[in-house]
C-alpha positions as CSV (number, residue, x, y, z in Angstrom):
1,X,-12.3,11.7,86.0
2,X,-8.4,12.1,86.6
3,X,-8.4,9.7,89.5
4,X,-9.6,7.4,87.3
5,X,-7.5,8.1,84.5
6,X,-4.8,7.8,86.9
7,X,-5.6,4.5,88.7
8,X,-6.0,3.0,85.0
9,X,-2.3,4.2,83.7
10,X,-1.2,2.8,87.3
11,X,-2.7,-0.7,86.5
12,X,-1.2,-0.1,83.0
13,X,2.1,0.3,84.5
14,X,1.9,-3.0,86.2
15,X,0.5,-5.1,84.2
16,X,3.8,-4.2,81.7
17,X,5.9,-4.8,84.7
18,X,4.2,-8.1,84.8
19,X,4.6,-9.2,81.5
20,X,8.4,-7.9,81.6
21,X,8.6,-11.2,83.0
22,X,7.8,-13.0,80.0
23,X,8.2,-10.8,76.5
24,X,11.2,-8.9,75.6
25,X,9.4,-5.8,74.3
26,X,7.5,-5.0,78.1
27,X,11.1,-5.8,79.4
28,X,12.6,-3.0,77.3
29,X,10.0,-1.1,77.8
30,X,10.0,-1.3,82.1
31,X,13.7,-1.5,81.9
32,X,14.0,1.3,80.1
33,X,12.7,3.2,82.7
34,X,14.7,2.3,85.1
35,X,15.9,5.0,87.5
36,X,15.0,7.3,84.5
37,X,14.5,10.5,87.1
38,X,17.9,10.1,88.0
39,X,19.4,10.0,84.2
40,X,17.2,13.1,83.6
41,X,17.8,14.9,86.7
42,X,22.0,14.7,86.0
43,X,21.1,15.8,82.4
44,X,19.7,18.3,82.8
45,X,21.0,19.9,85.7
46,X,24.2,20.4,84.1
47,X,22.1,21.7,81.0
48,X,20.3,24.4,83.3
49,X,23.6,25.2,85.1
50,X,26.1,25.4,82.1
51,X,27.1,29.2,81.6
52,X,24.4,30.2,79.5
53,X,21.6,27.7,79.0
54,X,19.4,27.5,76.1
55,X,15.4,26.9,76.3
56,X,14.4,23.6,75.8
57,X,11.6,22.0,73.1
58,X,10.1,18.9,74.4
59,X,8.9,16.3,71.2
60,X,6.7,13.5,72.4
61,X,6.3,10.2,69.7
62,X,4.7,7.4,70.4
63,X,7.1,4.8,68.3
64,X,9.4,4.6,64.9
65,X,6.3,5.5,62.5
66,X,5.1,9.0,64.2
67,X,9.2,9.3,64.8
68,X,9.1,10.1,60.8
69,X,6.4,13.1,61.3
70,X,8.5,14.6,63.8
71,X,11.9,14.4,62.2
72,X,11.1,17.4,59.8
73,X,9.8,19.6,62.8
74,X,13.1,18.9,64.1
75,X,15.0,19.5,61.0
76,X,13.4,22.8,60.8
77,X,13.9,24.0,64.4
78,X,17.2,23.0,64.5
79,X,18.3,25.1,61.4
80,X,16.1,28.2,62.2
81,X,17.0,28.2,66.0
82,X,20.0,26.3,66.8
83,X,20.0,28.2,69.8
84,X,17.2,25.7,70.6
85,X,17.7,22.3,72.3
86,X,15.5,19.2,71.9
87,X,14.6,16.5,74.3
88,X,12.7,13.6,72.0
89,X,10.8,11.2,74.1
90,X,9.5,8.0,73.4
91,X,6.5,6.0,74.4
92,X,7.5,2.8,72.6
93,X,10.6,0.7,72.5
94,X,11.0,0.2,68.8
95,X,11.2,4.2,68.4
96,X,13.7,4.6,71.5
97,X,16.0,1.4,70.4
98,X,16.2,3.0,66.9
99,X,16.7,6.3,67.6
100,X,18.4,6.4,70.9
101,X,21.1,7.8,68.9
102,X,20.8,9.4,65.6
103,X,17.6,11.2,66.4
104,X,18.3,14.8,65.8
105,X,17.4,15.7,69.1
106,X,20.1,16.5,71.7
107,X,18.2,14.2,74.3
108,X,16.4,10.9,73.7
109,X,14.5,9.6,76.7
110,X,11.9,7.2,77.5
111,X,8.6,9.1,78.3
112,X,7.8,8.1,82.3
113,X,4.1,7.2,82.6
114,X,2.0,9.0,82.6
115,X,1.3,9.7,86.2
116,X,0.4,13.2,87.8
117,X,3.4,12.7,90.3
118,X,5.2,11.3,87.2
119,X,4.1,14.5,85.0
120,X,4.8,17.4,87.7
121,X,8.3,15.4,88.1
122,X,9.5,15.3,84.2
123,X,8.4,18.7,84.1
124,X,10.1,20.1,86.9
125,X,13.2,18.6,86.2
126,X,13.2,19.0,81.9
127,X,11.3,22.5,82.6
128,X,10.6,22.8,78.9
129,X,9.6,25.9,76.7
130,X,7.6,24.1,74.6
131,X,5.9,21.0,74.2
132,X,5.1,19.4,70.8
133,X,3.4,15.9,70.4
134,X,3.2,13.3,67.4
135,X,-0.8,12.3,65.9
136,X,-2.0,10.2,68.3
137,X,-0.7,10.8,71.9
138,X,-2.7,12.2,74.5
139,X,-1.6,11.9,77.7
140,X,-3.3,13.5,80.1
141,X,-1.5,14.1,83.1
142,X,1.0,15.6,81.1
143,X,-1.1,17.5,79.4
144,X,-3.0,19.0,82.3
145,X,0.4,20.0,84.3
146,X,1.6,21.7,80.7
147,X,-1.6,23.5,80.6
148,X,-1.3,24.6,84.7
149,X,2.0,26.0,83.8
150,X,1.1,27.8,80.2
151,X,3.7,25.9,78.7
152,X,2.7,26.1,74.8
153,X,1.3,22.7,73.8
154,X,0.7,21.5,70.3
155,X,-0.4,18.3,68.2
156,X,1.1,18.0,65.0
157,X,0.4,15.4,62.7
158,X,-3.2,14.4,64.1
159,X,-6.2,12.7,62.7
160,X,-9.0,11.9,64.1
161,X,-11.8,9.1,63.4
162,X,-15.5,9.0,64.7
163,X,-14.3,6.3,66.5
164,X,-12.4,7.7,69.0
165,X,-13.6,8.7,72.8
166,X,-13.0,12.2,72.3
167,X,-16.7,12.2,69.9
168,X,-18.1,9.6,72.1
169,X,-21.0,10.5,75.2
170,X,-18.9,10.4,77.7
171,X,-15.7,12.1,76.2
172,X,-16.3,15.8,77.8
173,X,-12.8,15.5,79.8
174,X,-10.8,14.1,77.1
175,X,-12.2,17.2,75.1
176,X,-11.3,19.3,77.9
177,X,-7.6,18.6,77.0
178,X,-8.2,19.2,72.8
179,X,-9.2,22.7,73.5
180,X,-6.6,23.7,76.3
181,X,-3.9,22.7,73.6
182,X,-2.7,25.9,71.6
183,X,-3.1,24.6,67.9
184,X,-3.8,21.5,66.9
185,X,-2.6,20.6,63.4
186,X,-4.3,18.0,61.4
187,X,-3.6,15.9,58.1
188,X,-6.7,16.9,56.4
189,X,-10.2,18.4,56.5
190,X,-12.3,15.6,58.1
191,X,-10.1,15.5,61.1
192,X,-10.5,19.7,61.1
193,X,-14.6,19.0,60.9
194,X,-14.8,16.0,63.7
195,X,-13.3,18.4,65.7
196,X,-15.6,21.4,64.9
197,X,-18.4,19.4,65.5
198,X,-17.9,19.0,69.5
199,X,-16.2,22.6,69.6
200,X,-13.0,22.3,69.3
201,X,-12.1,25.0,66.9
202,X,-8.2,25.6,67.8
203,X,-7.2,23.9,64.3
204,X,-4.9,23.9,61.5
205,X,-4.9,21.8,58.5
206,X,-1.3,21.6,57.6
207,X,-1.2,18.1,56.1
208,X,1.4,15.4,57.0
209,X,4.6,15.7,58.0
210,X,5.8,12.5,56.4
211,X,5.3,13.8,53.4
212,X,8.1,16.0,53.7
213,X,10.1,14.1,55.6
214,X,9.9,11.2,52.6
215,X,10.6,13.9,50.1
216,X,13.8,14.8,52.0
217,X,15.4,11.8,51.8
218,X,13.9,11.2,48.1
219,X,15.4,14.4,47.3
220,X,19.6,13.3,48.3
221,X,19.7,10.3,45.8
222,X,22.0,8.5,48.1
223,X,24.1,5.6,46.3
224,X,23.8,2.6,48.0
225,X,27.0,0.3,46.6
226,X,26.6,-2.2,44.0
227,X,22.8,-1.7,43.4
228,X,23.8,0.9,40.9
229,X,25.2,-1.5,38.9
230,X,22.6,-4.8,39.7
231,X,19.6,-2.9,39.0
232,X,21.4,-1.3,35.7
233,X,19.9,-2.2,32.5
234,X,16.9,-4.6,34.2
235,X,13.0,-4.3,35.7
236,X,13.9,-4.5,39.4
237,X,11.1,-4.7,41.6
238,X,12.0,-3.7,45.5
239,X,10.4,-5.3,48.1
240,X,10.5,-3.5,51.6
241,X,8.9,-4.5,54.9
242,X,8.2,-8.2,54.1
243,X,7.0,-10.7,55.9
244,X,6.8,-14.9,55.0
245,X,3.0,-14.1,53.0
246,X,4.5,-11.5,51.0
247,X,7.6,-13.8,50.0
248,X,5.7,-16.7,49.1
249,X,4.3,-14.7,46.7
250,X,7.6,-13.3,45.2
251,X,8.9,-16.3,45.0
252,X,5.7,-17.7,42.7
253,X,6.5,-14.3,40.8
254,X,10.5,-15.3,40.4
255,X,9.9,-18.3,39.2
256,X,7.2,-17.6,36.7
257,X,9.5,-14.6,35.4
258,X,11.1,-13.6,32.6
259,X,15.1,-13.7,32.9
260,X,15.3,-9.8,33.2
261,X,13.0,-9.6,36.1
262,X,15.3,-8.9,39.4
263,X,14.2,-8.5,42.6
264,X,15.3,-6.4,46.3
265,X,14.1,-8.0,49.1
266,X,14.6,-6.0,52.5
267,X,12.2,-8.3,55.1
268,X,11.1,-7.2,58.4
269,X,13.1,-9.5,60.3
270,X,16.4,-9.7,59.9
271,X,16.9,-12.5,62.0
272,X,20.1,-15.6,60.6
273,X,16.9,-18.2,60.7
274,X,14.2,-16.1,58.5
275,X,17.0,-15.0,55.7
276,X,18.2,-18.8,55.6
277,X,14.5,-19.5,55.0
278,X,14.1,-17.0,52.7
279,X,17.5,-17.4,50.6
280,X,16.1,-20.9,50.2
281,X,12.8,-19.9,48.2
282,X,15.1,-18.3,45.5
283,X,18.3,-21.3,45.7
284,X,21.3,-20.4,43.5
285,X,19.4,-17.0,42.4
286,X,19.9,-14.9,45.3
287,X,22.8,-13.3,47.3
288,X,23.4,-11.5,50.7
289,X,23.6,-7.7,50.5
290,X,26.7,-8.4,53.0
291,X,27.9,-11.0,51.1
292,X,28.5,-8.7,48.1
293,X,30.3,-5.9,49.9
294,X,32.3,-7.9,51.7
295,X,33.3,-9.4,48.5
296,X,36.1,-6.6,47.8
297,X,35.5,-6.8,44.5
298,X,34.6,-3.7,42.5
299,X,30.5,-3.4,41.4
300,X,30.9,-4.4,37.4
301,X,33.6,-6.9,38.1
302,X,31.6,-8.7,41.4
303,X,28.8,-9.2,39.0
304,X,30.5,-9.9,35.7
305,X,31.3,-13.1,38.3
306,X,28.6,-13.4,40.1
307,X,25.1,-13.5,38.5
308,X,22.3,-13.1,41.2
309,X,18.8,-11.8,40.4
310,X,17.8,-11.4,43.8
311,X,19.7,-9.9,46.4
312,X,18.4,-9.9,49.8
313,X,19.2,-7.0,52.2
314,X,20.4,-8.1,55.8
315,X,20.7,-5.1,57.5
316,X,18.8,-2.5,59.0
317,X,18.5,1.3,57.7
318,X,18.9,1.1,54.0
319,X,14.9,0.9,53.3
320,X,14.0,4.1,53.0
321,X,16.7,4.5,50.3
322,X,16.6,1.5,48.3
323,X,13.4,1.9,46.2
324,X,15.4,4.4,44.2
325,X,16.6,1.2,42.2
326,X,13.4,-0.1,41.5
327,X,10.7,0.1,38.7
328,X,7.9,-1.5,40.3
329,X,7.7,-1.7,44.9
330,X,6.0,-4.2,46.4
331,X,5.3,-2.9,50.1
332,X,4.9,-6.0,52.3
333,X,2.1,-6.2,55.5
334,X,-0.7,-6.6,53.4
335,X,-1.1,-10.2,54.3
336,X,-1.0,-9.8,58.0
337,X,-2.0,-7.0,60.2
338,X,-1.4,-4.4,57.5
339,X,1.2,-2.7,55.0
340,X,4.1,-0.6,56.0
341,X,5.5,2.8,54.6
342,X,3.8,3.4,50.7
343,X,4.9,6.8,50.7
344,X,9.0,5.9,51.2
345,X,8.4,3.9,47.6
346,X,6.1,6.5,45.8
347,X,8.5,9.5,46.3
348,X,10.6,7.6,43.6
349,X,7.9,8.1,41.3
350,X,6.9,3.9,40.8
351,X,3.8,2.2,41.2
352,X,3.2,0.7,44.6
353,X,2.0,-2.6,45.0
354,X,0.6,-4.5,48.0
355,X,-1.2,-6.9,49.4
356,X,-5.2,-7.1,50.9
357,X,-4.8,-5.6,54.0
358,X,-4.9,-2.0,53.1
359,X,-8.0,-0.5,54.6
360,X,-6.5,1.1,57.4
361,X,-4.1,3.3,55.5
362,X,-4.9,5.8,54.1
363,X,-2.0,6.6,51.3
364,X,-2.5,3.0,50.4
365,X,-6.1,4.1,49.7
366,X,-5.4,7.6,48.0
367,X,-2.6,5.7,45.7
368,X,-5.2,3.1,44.6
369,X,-7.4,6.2,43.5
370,X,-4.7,8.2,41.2
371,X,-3.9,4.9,40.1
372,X,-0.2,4.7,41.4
373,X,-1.1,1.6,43.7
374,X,-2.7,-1.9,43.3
375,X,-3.2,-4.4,45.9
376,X,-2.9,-8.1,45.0
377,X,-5.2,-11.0,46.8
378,X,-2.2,-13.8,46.0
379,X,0.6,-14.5,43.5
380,X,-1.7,-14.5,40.4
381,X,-2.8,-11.2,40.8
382,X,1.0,-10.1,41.4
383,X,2.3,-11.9,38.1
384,X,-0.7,-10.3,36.3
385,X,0.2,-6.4,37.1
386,X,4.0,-7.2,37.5
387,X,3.4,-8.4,33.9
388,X,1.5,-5.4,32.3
389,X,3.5,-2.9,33.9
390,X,6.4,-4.4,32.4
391,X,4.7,-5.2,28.5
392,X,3.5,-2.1,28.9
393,X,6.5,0.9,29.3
394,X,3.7,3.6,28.9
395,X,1.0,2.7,30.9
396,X,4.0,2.0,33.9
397,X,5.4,5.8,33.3
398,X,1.8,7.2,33.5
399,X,1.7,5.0,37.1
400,X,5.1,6.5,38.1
401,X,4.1,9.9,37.4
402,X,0.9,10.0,39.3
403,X,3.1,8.5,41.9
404,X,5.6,11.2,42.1
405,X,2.6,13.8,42.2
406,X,1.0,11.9,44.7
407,X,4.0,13.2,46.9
408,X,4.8,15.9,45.8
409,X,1.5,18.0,45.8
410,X,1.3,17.1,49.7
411,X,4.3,18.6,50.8
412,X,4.5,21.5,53.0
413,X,3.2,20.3,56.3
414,X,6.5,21.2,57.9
415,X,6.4,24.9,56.4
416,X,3.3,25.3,57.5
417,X,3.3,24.3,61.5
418,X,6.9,26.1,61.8
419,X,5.7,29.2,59.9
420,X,2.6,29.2,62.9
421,X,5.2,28.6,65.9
422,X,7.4,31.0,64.4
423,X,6.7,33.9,67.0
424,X,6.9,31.2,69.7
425,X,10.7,29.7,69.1
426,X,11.5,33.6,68.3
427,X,10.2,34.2,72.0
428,X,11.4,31.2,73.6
429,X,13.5,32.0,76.9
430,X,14.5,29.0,79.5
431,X,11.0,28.4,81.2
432,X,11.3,28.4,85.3
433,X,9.0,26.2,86.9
């Protein structure tokens, strides 16, 4: 089964190098692995020769969004064992691009595919003292050369569905690989039965990382410059994520709003030609979040001036922190092939709208139920609640508050994988291969 595994991964591989010719993404992604023995090989043979070298903790992620799990795992190793260093790899190019360099981590690399010559090589040369990876990546010539060497292995994050090969007839080796890991931490109690049910018993149920990690940055109120003073005093709604769907709708919502309605658009793309487009759908109403700080002018005085009611954000890196200025998020996605981040909104303590594509996601799902979230089939549906949450200051503070708890009760995800791998960083020494 591993030769076949393997010749798959190897077709993989070139079918990426194939369409490298043609979409930007593949070319990143083949790119970035250029020569990428040779970058780790100088890396970390000075690491392993420097006077006195410290063991090394290998994080795998697939991409940006399981990124966000493992950023409090690092957090947390980082202050209880500085003496610890980090190499994060990616899988994906959006999560290398974007956090090449403010990871945390004291190495970013692409991951090299997953090969066996590829996975004896990495290992060899990186010789880590653990190995941690993110949810949903199993890669199993990796994870077969970790096992041969009894370097500890662990899954954080994971969930599992029905649908997966692991529960299907012919998923005895992929099983193999559950049970040779040392714990497995899942999100929640189906995941922990799934995996009881074809013997796999080495389980945890921490919960979700991202909970904590959204509760962290909810937690240091960042000021962002100027929304202070535009959201002030009005019933902002912030919009994060969106794509064209979810602003046709806001703009229906703009225009069939009251004056004291203002809106916080951060789209998906950030490209000049989409925020011309969409600058246009709200004409002399709206200004760019550049625009304003490059105004020099002070908050009260740029818009004692300047009287927009939607400001548009055109830059990256502020999402996560603007929905601290709103009443009311609208997350976008839910028109296409699904909704972005609920929970970055909900740890404000505000209800969380989106649109119909919400199935997949299971916060979306959980919100729906405590009533802190509602999804909307098209504009009417999103002047409707917009409408009653704002008539209706009570029935939107109940909303916010189940919100808030929604969080909140499902921290601790971090505490509780760090707490079980205590023994193991305490114990850690520079692994020889």
């Amino acid at each position: 089964m591993r030769q076949i595994y393997s010749f798959i991964i190897t077709l993989y591989g070139l079918s990426l190098w194939i369409s490298s010719l043609f979409y930007q993404k593949a070319r990143d992604w083949f790119y970035g692995r250029r020569e990428i023995f040779t970058k780790l090989e100088e890396v970390f043979s000075n690491h392993y020769h420097s006077e006195d070298p410290s063991p090394v903790a290998w994080i795998h992620c697939a991409s940006l969004g399981e990124y966000e799990q493992a950023r409090p795992v690092i957090e947390e190793i980082k202050s209880q064992h500085p003496q610890i260093s980090i190499i994060l790899t990616f899988f994906s190019p959006s999560g290398f691009n974007n956090k090449a360099s403010n990871s945390g981590a004291d190495f970013v690399f692409y991951l090299p595919l997953d090969t066996r010559k590829n996975a004896r090589k990495f290992l060899r040369i990186v010789s880590p003292s653990i190995a941690i990876f993110v949810k949903y990546e199993y890669w199993y010539n990796y994870l077969h050369e970790l096992k041969e060497k009894n370097i500890p292995t662990y899954m954080i994050s994971a969930i599992f569905r029905p649908s997966q090969h692991f529960f299907k007839w012919y998923g005895g080796w992929f099983r193999t690989h559950l049970r040779n890991l040392n714990k497995i931490f899942v999100q929640e109690e189906v995941s922990a039965e799934l995996l009881s049910m074809i013997d796999v018993n080495n389980v945890i149920i921490s919960g979700d990382t991202r909970f904590d990690r959204v509760a962290g940055i909810g937690n240091k109120k960042v000021s962002i410059p100027y929304l202070d003073e535009f959201s002030k005093d009005s019933f902002t709604l912030v919009a994060g994520s969106t794509w064209p769907p979810d602003e046709a709708i806001l703009q229906k919502l703009f225009e069939s709003s009251y004056d004291s309605l203002k809106l916080i658009i951060a789209p998906h793309e950030i490209n000049r030609k989409h925020l011309d487009e969409l600058s246009s759908k709200f004409s002399g109403n709206c200004e760019f979040y550049s625009k304003i700080r490059e105004s020099n002018l002070g908050a009260e005085e740029y818009f004692k001036r300047n009287k927009p009611r939607v400001i548009i954000i055109d830059s990256i890196g502020l999402l996560s922190k603007l929905y601290r200025y709103g009443k009311l998020a609208y997350i976008g996605g839910g028109f296409g092939v699904g909704i972005h981040n609920t929970l970055e909104a909900a740890v404000y303590g505000m209800p969380v709208l989106f649109g119909a594509n919400f199935h997949k996601f299971k916060e979306a799902q959980q919100l729906i139920e405590v009533n802190a979230g509602v999804s909307v089939k098209d504009e009417q549906e999103l002047i409707q609640i917009v409408n009653i949450y704002y008539s209706l200051p009570d029935k939107l503070r109940v909303a916010s508050e189940q919100a808030a708890k929604f969080v909140k009760f499902r921290t601790g995800a971090t505490s509780s994988i760090m707490s079980e791998l205590e023994s193991v960083f305490d114990s850690l020494k520079v692994h020889q291969s």
